[in-house]
Rosetta silent file (secondary structure, phi, psi, omega in degrees, C-alpha in Angstrom):
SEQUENCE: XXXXXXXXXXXXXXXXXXXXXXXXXXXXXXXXXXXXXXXXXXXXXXXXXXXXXXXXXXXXXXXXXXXXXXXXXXXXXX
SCORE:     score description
SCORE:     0.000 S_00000001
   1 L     0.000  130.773  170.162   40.881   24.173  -89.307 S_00000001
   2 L   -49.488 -171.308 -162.404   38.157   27.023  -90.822 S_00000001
   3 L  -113.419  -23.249  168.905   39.968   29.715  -91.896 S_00000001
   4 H   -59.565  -58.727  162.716   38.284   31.823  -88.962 S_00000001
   5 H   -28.194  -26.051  172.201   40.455   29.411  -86.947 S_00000001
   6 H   -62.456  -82.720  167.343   43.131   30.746  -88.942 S_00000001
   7 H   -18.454  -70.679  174.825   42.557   34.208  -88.617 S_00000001
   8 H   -71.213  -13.556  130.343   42.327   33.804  -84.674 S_00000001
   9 H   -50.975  -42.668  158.996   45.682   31.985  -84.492 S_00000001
  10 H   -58.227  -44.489  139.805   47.226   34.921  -86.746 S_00000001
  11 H   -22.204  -59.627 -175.701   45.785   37.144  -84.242 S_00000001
  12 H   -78.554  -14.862  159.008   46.926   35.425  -81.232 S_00000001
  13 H   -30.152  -77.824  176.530   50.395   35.285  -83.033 S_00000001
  14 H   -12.018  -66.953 -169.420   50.403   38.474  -83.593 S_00000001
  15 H   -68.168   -8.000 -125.124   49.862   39.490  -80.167 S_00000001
  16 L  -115.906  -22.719 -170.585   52.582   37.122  -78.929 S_00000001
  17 L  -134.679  167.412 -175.347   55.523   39.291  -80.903 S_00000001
  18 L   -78.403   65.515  171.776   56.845   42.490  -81.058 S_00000001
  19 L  -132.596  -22.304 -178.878   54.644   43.210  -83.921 S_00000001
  20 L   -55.149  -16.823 -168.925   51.887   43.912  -81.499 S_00000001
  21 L   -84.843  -16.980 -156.021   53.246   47.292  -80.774 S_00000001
  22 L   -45.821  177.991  163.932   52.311   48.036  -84.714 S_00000001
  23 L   -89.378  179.537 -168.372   49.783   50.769  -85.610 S_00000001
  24 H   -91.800  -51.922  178.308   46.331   49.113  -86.157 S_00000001
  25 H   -27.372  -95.397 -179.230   46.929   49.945  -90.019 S_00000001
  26 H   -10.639  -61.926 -158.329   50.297   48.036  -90.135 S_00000001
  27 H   -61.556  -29.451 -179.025   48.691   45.216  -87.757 S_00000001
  28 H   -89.965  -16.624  155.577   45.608   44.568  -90.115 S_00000001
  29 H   -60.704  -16.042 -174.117   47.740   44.702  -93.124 S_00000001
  30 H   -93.953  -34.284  175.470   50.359   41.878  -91.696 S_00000001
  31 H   -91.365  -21.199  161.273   47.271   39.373  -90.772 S_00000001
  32 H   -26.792  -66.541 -170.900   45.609   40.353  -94.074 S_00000001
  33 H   -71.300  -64.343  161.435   48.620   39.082  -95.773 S_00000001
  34 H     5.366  -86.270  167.264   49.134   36.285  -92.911 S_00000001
  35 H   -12.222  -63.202 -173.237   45.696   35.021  -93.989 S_00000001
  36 H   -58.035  -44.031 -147.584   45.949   35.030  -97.527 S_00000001
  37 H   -67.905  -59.872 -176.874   49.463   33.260  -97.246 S_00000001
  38 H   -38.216  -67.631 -166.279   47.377   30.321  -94.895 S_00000001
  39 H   -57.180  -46.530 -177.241   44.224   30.193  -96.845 S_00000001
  40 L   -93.380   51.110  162.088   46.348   29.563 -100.411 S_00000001
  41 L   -82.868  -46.807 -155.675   48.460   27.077  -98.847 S_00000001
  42 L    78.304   44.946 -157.814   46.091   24.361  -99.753 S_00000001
  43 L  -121.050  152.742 -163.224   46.206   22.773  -96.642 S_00000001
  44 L   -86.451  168.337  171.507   44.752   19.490  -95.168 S_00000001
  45 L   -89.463  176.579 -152.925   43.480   18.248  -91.571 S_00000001
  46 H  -112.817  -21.130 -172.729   45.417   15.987  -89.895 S_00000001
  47 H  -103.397    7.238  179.170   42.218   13.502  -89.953 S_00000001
  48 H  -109.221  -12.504  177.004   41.637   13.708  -93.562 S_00000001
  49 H   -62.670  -44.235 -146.671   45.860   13.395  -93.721 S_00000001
  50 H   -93.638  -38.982  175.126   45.400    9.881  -92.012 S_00000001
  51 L   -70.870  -16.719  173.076   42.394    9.057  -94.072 S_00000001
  52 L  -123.947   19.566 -172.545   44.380    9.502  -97.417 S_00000001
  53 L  -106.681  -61.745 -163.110   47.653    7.911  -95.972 S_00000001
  54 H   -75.364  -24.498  173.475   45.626    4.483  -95.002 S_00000001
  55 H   -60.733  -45.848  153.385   43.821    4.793  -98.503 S_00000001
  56 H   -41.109  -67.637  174.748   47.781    5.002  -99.919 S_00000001
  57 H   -42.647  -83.906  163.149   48.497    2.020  -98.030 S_00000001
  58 H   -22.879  -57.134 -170.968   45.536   -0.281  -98.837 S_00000001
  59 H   -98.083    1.326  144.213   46.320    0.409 -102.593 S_00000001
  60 H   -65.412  -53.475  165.350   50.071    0.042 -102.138 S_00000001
  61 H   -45.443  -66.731  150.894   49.215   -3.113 -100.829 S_00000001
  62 H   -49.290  -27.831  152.156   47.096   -4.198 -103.407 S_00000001
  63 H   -68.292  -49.705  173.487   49.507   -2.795 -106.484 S_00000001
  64 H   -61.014  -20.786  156.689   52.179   -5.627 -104.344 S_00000001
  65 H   -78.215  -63.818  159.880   49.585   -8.083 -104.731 S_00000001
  66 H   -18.891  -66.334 -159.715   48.995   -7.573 -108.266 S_00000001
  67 H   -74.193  -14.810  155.173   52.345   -7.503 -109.261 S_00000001
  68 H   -92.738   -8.756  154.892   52.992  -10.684 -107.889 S_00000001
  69 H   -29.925  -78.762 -177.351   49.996  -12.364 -109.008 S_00000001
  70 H   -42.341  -28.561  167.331   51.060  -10.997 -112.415 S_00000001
  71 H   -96.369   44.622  167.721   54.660  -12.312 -112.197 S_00000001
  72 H  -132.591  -45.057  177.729   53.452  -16.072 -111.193 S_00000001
  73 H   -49.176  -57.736  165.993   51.207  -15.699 -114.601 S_00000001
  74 H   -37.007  -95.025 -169.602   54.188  -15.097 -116.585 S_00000001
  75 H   -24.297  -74.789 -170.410   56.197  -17.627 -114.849 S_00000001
  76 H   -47.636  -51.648  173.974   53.344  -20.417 -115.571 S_00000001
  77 L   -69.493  100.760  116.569   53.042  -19.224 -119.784 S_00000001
  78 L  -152.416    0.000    0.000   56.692  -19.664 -120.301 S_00000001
């Protein structure tokens, strides 16, 4: 999600709780902070989540391949 997407979920939050009754001051200082806290999360999309999950796999696979390749090599030099 953009971070305007953010913003307008922190908005619609907002409006959603008794925080809505705030002063406008208050209210733009609490999604200010809101914001901030969202934006430095460091957080991913759920399709780029899925996209580094099957990338995990595929080379989990392949490190299970290795290692038994590598343990038949052994076995045969001894």
């Amino acid at each position: 999600m953009k971070p305007e997407g953010f913003k307008q979920k922190i908005d619609q939050l907002l409006q959603q709780t008794p925080f809505a009754g705030l002063s406008s001051d208050l209210r733009l200082a609490m999604q200010s902070q809101l914001h901030s806290l969202v934006t430095s999360a460091n957080l991913v999309s759920r399709e780029e989540f899925e996209v580094q999950s099957e990338v995990l796999r595929r080379t989990q696979a392949r490190l299970i391949d290795l290692e038994m390749r590598l343990t038949e090599l052994e076995k045969s030099q001894s």
